[in-house]
VEXVEX-620040 format. One record per atom (N, C-alpha, C): residue number from 1; residue in one letter; x, y, z. Coordinates in steps of 0.1 Angstrom, whole numbers. Atoms other than C-alpha are relative to their C-alpha. Example, Ala and Ser with C-alpha at 12.3 -4.5 7.8 and 13.67 -1.06 7.14 Angstrom:
<sites>
SITE   k r    c1    c2    c3
SITE   1 a     9   -12     0
SITE   1 a   123   -45    78
SITE   1 a     9    12     0
SITE   2 s    -9   -11     0
SITE   2 s   137   -11    71
SITE   2 s    -8    11     8
</sites>
This chain:
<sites>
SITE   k r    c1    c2    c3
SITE   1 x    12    -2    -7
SITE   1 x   715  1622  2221
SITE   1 x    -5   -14     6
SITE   2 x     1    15    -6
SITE   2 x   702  1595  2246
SITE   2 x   -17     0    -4
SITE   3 x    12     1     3
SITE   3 x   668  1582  2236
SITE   3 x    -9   -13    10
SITE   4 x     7    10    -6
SITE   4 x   642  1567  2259
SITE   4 x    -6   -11    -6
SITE   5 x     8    12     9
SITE   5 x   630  1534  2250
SITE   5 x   -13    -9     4
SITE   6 x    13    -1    -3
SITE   6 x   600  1533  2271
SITE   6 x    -7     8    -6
SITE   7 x    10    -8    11
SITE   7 x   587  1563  2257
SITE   7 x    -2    -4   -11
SITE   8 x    -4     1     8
SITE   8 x   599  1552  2226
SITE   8 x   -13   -10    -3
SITE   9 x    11     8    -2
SITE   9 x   575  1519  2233
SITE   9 x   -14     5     1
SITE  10 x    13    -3     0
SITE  10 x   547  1537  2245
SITE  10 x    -3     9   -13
SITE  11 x     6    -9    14
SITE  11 x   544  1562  2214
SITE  11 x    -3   -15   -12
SITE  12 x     4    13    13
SITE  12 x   549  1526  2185
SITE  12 x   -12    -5    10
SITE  13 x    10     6     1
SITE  13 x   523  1512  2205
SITE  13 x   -12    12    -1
SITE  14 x    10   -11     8
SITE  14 x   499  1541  2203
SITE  14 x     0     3   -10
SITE  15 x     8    -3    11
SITE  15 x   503  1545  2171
SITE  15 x    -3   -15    -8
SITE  16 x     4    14     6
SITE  16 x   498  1507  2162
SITE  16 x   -13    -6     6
SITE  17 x    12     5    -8
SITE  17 x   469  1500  2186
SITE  17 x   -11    10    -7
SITE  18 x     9   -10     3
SITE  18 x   451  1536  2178
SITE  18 x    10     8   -18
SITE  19 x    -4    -8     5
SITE  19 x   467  1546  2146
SITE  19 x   -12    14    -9
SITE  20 x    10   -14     1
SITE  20 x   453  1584  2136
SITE  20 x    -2    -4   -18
SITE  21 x    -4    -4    13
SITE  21 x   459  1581  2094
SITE  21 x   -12   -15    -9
SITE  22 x     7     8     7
SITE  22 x   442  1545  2090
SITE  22 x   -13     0    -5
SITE  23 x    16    -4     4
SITE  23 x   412  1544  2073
SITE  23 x    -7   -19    -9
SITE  24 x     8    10    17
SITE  24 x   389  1515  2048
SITE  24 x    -4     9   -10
SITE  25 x     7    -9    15
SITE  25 x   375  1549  2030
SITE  25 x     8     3    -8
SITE  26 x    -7    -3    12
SITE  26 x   394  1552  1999
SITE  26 x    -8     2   -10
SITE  27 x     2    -3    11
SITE  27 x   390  1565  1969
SITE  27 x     6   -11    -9
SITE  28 x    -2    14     6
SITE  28 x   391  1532  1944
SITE  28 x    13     2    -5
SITE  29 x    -9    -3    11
SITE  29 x   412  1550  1918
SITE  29 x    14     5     6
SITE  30 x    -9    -3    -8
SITE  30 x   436  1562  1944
SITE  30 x    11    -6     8
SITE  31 x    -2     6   -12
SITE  31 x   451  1538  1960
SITE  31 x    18   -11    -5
SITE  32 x   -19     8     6
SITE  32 x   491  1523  1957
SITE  32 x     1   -10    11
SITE  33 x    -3    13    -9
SITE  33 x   496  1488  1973
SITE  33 x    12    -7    -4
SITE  34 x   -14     4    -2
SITE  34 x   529  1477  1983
SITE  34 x    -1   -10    12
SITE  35 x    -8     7    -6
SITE  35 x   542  1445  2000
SITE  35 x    15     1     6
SITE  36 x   -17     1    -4
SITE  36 x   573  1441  2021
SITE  36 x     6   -13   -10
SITE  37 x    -6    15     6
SITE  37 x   598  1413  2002
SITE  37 x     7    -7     9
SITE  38 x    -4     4    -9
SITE  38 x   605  1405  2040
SITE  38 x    -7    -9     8
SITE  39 x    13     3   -10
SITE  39 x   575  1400  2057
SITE  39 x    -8     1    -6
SITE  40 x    18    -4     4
SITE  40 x   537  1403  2055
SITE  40 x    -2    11    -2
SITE  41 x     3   -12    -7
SITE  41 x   535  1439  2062
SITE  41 x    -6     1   -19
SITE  42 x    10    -8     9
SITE  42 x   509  1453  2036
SITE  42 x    -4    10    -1
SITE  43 x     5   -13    -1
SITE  43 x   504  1487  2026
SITE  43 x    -8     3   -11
SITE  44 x     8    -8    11
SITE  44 x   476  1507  2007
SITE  44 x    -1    13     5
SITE  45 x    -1    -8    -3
SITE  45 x   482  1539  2006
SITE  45 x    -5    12   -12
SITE  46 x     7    -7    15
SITE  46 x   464  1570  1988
SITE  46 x     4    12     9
SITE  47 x   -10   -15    -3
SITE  47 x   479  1606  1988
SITE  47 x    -8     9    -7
SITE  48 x     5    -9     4
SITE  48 x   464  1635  1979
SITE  48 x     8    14     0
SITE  49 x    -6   -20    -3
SITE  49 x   480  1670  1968
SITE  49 x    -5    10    -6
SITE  50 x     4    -9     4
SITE  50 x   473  1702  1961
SITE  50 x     7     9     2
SITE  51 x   -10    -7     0
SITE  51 x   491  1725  1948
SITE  51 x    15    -1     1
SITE  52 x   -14     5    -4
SITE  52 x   521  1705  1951
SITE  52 x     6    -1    17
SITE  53 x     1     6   -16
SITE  53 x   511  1700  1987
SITE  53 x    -4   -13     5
SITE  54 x     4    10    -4
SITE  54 x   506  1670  2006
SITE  54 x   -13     6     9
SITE  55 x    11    -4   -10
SITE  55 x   466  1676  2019
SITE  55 x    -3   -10     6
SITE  56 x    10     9   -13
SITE  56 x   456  1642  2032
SITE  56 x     6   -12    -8
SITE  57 x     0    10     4
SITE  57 x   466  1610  2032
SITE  57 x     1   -12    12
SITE  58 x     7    12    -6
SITE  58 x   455  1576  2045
SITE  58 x     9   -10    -4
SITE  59 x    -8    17     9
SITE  59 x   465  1537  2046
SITE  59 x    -6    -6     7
SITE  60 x     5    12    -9
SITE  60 x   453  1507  2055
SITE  60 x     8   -12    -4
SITE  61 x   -10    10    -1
SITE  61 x   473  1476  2060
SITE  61 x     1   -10    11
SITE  62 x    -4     9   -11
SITE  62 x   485  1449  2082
SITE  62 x    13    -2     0
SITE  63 x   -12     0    -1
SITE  63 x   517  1443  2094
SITE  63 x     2     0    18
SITE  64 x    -5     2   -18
SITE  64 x   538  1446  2128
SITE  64 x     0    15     1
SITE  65 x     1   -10    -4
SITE  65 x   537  1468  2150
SITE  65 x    14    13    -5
SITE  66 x   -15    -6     7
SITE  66 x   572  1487  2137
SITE  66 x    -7     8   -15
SITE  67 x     7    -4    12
SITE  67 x   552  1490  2104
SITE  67 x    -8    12     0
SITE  68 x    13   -10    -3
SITE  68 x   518  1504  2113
SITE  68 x     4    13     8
SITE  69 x    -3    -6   -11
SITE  69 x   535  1523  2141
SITE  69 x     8    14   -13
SITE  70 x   -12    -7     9
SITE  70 x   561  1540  2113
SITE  70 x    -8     5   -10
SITE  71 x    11    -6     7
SITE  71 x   534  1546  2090
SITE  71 x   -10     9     4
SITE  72 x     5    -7    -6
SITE  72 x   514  1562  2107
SITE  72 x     6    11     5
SITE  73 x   -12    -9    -4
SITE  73 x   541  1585  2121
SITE  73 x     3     7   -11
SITE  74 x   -13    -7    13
SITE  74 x   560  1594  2087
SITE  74 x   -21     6    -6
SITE  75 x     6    -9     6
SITE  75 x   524  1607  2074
SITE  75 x    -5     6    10
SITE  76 x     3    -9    -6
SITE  76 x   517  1627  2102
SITE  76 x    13     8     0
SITE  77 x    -9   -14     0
SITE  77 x   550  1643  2099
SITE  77 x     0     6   -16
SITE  78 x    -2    -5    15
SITE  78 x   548  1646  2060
SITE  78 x   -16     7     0
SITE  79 x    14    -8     8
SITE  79 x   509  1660  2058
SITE  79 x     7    15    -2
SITE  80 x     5   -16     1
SITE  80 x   507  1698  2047
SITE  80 x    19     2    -2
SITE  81 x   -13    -3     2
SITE  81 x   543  1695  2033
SITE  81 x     1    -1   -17
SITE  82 x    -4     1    14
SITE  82 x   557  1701  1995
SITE  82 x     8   -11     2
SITE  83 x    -2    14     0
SITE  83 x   566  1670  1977
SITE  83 x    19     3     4
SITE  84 x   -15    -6     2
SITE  84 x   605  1685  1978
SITE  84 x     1     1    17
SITE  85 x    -2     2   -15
SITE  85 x   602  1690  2019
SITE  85 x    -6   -16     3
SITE  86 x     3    14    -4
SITE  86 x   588  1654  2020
SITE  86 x    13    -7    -5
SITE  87 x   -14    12    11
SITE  87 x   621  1640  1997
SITE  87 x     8     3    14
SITE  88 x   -14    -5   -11
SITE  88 x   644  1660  2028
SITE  88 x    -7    -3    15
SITE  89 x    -3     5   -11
SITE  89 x   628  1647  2059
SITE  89 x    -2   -18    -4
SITE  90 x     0    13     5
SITE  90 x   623  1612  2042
SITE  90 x    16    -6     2
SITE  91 x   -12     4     0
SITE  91 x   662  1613  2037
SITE  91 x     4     5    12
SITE  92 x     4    -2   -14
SITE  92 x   660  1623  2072
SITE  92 x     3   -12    11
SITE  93 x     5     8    -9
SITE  93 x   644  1599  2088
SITE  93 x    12   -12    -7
SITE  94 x    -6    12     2
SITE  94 x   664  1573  2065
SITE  94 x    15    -2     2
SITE  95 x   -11    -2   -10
SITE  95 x   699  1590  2077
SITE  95 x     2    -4    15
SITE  96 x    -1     3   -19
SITE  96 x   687  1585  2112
SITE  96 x    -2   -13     1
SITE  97 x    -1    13    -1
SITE  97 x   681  1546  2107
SITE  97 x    15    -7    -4
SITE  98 x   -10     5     4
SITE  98 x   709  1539  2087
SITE  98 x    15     5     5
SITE  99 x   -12    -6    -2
SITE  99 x   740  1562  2101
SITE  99 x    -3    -1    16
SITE 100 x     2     3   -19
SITE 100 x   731  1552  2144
SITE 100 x    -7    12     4
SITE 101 x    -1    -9    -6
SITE 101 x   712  1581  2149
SITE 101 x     8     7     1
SITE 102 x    -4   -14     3
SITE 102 x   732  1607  2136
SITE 102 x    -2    11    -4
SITE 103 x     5   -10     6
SITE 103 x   712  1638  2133
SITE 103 x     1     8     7
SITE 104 x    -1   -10   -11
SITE 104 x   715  1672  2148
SITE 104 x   -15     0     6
SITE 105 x    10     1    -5
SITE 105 x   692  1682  2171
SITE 105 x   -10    10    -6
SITE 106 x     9    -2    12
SITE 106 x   674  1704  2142
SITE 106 x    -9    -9    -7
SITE 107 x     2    10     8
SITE 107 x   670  1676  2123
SITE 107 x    -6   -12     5
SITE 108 x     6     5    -4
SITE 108 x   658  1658  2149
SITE 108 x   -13     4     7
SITE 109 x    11    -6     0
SITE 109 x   631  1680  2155
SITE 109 x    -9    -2    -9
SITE 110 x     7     1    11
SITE 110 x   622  1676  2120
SITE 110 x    -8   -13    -3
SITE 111 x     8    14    -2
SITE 111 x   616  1641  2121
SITE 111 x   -12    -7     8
SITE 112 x     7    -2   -11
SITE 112 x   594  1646  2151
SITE 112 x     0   -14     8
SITE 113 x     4    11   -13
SITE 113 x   581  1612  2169
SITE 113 x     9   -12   -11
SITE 114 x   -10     9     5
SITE 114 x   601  1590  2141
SITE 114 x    13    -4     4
SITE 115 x   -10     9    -8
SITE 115 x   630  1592  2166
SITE 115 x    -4   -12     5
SITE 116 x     7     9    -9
SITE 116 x   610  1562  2182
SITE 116 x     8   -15    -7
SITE 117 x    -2    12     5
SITE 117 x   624  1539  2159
SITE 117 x    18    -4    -5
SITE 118 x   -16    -3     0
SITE 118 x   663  1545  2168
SITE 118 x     6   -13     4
SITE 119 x    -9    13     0
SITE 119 x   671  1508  2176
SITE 119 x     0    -7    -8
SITE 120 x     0    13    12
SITE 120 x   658  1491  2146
SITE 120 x     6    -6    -8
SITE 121 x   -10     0     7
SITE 121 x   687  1491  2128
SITE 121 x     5   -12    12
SITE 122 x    -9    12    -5
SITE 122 x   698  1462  2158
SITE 122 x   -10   -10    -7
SITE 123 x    12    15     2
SITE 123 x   666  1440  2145
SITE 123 x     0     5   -15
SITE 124 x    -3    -2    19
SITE 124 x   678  1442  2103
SITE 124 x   -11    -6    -9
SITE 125 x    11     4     5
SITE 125 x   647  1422  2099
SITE 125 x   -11    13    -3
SITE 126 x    12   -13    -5
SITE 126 x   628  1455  2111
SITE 126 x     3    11   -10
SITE 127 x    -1   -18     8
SITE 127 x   643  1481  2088
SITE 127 x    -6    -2   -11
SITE 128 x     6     0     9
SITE 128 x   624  1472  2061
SITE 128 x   -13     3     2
SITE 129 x    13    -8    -4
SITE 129 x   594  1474  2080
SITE 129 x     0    14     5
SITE 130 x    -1   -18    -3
SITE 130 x   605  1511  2091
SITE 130 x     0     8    -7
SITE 131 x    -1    -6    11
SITE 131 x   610  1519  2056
SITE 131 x   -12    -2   -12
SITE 132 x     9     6    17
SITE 132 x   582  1503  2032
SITE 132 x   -12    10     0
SITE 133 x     8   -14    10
SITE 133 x   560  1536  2034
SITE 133 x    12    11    -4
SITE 134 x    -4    -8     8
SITE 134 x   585  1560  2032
SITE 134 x     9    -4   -13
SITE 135 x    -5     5    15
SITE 135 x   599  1539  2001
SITE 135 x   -13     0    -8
SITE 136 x    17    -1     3
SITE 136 x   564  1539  1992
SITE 136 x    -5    14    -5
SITE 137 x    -1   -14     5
SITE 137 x   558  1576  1992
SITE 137 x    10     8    -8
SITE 138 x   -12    -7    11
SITE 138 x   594  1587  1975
SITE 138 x    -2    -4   -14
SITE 139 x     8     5    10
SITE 139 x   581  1563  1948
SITE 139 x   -11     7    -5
SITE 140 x    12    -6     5
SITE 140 x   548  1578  1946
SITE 140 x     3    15    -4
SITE 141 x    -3   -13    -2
SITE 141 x   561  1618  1947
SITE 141 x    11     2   -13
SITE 142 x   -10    -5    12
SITE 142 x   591  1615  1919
SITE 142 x    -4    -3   -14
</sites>
């Protein structure tokens, strides 16, 4: 599949300039903070489920754009999903960084706007920052 990398640009920057998920309101008792062991990138992230659903979840952080951009992304495609459909597009998304973008085009449906981040695997500095929420959330969920 060929992937644009203007589009690709304009979606990580919209969701790093405007991202939809960030917040300061947290709940105190809620809240999982994780460091990259690459970078600065900083995440606090608080999850909520019900029913063994994902209903809402937030983060606040600093980091690069790759980061906020990917965070923001991976919990708008994980809201309103069982923790069990979150583990299978998680290994998803982390098939399509690490194997060149080898997903069907099902599967790349499923990942939705997370194709965006199909070159990062040339900048090896950056896959950590593509990965430190959803390592973050598989952690939190098992």
């Amino acid at each position: 599949m060929h992937f644009n990398p203007n589009e690709a640009r304009e979606i990580i920057m919209k969701h790093y300039m405007f991202p939809e998920n960030k917040t300061l309101d947290f709940e105190e008792d809620n809240i999982i903070t994780t460091y990259s062991q690459t970078c600065s990138d900083k995440l606090e992230l608080s999850v909520k489920f019900e029913n063994n659903i994902l209903v809402q979840a937030k983060f606040n952080g600093h980091g690069c754009s790759v980061f906020l951009a990917s965070t923001d992304i991976l919990l708008n495609v994980v809201k309103q999903k069982s923790k069990k459909e979150i583990q299978e597009l998680i290994s998803l998304y982390e098939k399509f960084l690490n194997n060149n973008n080898e997903l069907s085009d099902q599967e790349l449906k499923a990942i939705n706007d997370l194709w965006v981040f199909f070159n990062v695997k040339k900048h090896l500095s950056r896959m950590s920052c593509a990965l430190l929420s959803s390592k973050t959330i598989l952690n939190e969920i098992k």
